[in-house]
C-alpha positions in Angstrom: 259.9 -14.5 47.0 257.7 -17.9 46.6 258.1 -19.2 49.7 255.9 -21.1 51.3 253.7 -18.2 52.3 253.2 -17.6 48.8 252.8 -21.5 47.7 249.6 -21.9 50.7 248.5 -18.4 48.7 248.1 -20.3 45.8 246.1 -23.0 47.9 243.5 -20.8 50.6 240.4 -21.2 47.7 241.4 -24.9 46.4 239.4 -27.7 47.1 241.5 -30.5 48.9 244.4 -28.5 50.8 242.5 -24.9 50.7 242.1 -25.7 54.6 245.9 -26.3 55.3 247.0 -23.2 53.2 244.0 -20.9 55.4 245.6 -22.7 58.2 248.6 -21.4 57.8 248.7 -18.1 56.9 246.9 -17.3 59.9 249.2 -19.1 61.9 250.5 -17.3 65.5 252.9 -14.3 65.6 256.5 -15.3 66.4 256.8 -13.7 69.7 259.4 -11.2 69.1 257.5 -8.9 66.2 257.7 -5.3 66.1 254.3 -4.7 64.3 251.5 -7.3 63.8 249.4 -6.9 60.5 246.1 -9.2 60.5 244.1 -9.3 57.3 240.6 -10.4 57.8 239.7 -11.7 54.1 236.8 -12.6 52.7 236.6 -16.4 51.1 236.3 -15.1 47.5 238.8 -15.1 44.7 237.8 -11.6 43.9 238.5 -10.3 47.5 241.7 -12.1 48.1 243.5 -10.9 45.1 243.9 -8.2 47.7 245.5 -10.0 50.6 247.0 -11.6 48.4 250.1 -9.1 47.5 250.5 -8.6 51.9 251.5 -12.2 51.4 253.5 -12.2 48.1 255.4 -9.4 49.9 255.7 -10.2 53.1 259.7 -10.7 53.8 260.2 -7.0 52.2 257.4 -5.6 54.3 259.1 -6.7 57.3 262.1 -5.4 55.9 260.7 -1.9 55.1 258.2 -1.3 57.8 259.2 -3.9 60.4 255.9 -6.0 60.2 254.7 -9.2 60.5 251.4 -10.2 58.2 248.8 -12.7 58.6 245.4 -13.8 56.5 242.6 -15.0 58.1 239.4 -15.7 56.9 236.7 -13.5 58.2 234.2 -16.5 58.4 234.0 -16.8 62.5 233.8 -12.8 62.7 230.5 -12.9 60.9 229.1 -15.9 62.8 229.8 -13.4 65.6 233.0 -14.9 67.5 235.5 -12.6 68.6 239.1 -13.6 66.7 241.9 -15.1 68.1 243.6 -12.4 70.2 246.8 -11.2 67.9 246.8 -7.9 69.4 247.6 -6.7 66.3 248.8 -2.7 65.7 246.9 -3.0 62.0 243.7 -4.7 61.1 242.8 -4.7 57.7 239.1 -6.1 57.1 236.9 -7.5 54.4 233.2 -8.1 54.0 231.6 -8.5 51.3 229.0 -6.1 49.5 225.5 -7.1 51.2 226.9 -7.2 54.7 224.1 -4.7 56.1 225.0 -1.6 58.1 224.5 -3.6 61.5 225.7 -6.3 60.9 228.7 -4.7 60.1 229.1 -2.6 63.0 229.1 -6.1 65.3 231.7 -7.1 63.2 234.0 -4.0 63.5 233.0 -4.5 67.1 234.4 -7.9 67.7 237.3 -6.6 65.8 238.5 -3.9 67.8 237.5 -6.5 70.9 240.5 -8.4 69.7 242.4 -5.9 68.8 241.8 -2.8 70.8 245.0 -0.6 70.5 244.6 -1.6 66.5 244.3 1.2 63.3 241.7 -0.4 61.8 241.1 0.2 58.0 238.3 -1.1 55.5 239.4 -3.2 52.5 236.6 -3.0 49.5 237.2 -6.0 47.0 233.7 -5.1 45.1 233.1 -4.5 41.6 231.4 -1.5 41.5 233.2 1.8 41.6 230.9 3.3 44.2 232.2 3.6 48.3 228.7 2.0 49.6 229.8 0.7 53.0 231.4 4.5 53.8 228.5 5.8 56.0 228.5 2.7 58.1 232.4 2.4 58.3 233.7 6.1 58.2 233.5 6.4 62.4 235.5 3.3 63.0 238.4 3.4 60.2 241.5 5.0 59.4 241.6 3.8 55.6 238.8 3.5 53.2 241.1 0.9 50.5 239.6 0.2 47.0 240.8 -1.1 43.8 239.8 1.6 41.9 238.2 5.3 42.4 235.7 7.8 40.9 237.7 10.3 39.5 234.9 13.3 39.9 234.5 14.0 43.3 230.9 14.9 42.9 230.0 11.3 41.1 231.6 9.6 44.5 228.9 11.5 46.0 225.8 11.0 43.3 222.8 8.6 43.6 222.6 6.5 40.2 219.7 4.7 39.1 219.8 1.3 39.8 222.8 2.1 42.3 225.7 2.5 40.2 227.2 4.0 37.3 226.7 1.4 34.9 223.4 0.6 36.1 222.7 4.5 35.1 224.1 4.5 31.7 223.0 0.9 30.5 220.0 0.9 31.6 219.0 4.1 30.2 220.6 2.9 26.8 218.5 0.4 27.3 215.1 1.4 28.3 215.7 -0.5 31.7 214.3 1.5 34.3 215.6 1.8 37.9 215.1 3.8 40.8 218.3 6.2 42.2 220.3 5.1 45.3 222.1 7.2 47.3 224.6 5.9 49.5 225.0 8.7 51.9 228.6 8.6 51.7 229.9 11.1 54.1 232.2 14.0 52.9 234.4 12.4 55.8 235.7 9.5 53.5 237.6 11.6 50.9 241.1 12.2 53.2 240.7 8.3 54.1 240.5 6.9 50.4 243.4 4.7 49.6 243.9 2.7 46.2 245.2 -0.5 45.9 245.9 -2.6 42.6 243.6 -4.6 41.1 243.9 -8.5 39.9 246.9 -8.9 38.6 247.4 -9.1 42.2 245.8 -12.7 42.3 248.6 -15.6 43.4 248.4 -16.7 39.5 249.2 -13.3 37.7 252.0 -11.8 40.0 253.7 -15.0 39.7 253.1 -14.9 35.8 253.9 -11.4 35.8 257.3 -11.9 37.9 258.9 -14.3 35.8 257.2 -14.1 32.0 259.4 -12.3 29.2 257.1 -9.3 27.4 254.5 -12.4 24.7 255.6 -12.0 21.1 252.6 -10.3 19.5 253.1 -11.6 16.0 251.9 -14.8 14.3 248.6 -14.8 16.0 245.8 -16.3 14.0 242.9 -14.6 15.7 241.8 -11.2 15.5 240.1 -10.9 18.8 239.4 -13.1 21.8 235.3 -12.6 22.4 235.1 -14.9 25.2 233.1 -13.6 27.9 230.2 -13.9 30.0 226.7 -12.9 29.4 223.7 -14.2 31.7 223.3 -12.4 34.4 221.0 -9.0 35.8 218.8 -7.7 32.8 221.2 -4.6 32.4 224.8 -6.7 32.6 223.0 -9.1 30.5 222.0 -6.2 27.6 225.1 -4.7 27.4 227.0 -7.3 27.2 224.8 -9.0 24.3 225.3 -5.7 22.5 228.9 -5.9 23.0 229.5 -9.3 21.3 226.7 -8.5 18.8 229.0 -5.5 17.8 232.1 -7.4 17.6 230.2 -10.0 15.7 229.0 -7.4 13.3 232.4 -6.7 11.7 233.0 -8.2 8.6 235.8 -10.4 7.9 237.5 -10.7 11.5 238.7 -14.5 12.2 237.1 -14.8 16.1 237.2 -17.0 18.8 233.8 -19.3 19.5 232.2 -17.4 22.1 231.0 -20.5 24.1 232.5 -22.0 27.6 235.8 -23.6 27.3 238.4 -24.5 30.0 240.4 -21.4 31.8 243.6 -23.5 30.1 242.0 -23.4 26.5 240.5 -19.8 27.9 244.2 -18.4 28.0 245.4 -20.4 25.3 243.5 -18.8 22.8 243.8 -15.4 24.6 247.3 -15.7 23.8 246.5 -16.5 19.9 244.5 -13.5 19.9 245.8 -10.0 18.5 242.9 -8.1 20.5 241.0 -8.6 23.5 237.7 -7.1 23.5 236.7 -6.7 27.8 233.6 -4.9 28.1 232.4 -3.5 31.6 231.3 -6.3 33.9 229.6 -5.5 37.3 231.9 -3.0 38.0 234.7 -1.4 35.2 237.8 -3.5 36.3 237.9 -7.3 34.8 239.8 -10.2 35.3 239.5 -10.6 31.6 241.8 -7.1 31.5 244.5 -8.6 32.8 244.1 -11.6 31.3 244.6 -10.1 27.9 247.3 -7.9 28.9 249.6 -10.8 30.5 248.7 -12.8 27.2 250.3 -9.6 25.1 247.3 -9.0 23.3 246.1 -5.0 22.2 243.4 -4.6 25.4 240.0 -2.7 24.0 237.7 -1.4 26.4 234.9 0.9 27.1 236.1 4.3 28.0 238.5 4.6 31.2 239.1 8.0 31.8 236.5 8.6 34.8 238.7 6.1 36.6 241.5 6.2 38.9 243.5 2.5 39.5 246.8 1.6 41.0 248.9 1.7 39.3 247.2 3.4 36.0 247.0 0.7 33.4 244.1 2.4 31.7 245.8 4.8 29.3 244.1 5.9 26.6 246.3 5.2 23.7 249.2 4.6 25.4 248.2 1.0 27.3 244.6 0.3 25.9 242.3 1.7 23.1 239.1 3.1 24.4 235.8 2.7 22.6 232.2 4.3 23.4 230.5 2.7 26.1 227.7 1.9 23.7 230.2 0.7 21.4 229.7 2.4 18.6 233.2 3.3 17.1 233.9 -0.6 17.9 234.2 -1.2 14.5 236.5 1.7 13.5 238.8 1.2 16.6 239.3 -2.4 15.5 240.3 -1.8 12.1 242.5 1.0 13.1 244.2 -1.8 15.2 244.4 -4.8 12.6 245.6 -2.2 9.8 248.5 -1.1 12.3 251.0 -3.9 13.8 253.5 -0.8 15.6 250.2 0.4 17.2 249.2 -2.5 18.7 253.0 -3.6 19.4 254.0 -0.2 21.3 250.2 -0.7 22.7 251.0 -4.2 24.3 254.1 -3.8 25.7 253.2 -0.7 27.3 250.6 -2.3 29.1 252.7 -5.3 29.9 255.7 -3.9 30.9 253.1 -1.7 33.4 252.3 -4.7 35.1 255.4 -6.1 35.4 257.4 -3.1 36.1 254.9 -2.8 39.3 255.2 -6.6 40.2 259.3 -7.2 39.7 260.2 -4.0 41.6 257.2 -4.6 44.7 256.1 -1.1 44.2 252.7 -2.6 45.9 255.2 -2.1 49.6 255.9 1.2 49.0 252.1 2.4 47.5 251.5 0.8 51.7 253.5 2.6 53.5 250.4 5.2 54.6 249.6 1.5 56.7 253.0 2.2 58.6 253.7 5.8 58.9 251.5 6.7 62.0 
């Protein structure tokens, strides 16, 4: 499984040999493929935790569906060259967020120019929960493909004020005023909405995941890992200033320092950690989720039940404990934690083993097959 597809994975964002790895995963089709899968990525950690997994499982794709997958970064599409001619039967693109609504249709242009006979589907690496490139794309795709999904079908549908749903809700908590954005999503979308899983996909956490025994939760000398960021837009920044303020508030937990440290010392001390704390960031889904659940510490988090992921790691009770999203049971969902070792034990595991059932048994090929089965 980590062949060398999966070592030049590990490589497409580094510095020195990031070139050489891009290089070749979009290397030519042998000639004699029966399908041809070409994954137009976009250069950001965040979006290619989702190519990511096309790679990782490559050999049993082409087992199961008789396909052959390449990466390629979607840099020369959006200067406006057509792609190298693969004549591929599936395109799967990325863009990111800001790409406007004509600049995107030249894109999905020059992609169908190189691919004309392709299904062409839409793969949406952003952090918020809302479907806003749907109106420009819903004409030209056959999948819609997100890491995670509203689970009322009239919020998909809703203009929020400041254009999300946690622009909404924080900034009326905090007297931060925005104006409503409505995406225009067309009813069309909903039979074309696809999930796929979310970071654990990166090249570092499904190796992790593939070969790590369940962490021992006991003997850890901190209560909770409260490590996370804080600048950024007026309402990210509020909330989550309120969140460590909360946390902080509790008297008599032994917490981490809440400055910068390495990602090393970052995990380190994630796995010395009992709880980990992961507020919303721009969108629900964090890397710091994961993080704490492949460290075996209890994952807290605002609320998850409006969400739909792949697979479901957001359990209330059962993989995660959920708390207000203005935090206010914080305190009482903490203690009930550190005053209950078989609770956060069963809780751990379950979210672990989650994971890693997913990962060792490459459920991500058979959640695909809607790729494959026209």
């Amino acid at each position: 499984m980590f062949g060398l597809d999966s070592i030049a994975a590990e490589n497409v964002l580094t510095r020195y040999v990031g070139s050489t790895a891009r290089a070749f995963l979009a290397r030519p089709f042998p000639r004699k493929s029966n399908r041809r899968l070409v994954f137009y990525y976009e250069l950001k950690a965040i979006s290619f935790t989702q190519a990511n997994p096309f790679i990782y499982y490559a050999d049993q794709m082409r087992a199961r569906y008789g396909v052959d997958v390449r990466c390629i970064p979607n840099s020369e599409l959006l200067k406006g060259h057509v792609p190298r001619h693969d004549s591929a039967d599936i395109v799967l693109l990325q863009t990111w967020f800001d790409l406007d609504s004509d600049a995107l249709g030249r894109v999905i242009g020059l992609v169908r120019e190189a691919n004309p006979s392709a299904q062409i589907s839409f793969v949406d690496s952003f952090a918020h929960s809302d479907i806003r490139q749907a109106q420009a794309l819903e004409p030209e795709i056959s999948f819609y493909i997100k890491k995670s999904r509203l689970r009322q079908e009239s919020d998909i549908f809703r203009a929020f004020r400041g254009d999300t749903n946690l622009t909404e809700f924080y900034g009326d908590l905090y007297g931060i005023s925005a104006e409503p954005v409505d995406w225009q999503v067309p009813r069309n979308i909903l039979p074309k909405l696809r999930l796929s899983p979310n970071f654990f996909t990166a090249p570092r956490f499904l190796k992790a995941f593939a070969r790590s025994d369940m962490p021992a939760w006991g003997g850890r000398p901190l209560d909770i890992q409260t490590r996370f960021g804080i600048n950024g837009s007026p309402w990210y920044k509020a909330m989550r200033q309120d969140a460590l303020d909360k946390v902080r508030g509790i008297k008599g937990l032994k917490l981490s320092p809440a400055d910068r440290v390495s990602y090393r010392d970052y995990m380190i001390e994630m796995r010395q950690s009992k709880i980990c704390f992961s507020p919303h960031g721009y969108g629900e889904l964090c890397w710091r989720d994961i993080e704490g659940i492949l460290s075996g510490a209890v994952l807290v988090k605002p609320n998850m039940d409006h969400l739909e992921s792949l697979p479901d790691l957001y359990r209330s009770d059962e993989t995660y404990l959920p708390v207000r999203w203005d935090f206010e049971d914080l305190e009482p969902v903490i203690h009930r934690l550190l005053h209950d070792e078989d609770l956060c034990r069963y809780l751990s595991e379950n979210a672990f083993r989650a994971v890693q059932d997913y990962v060792q048994n490459a459920r991500f090929v058979d959640d695909m097959a809607f790729l494959f089965d026209n």
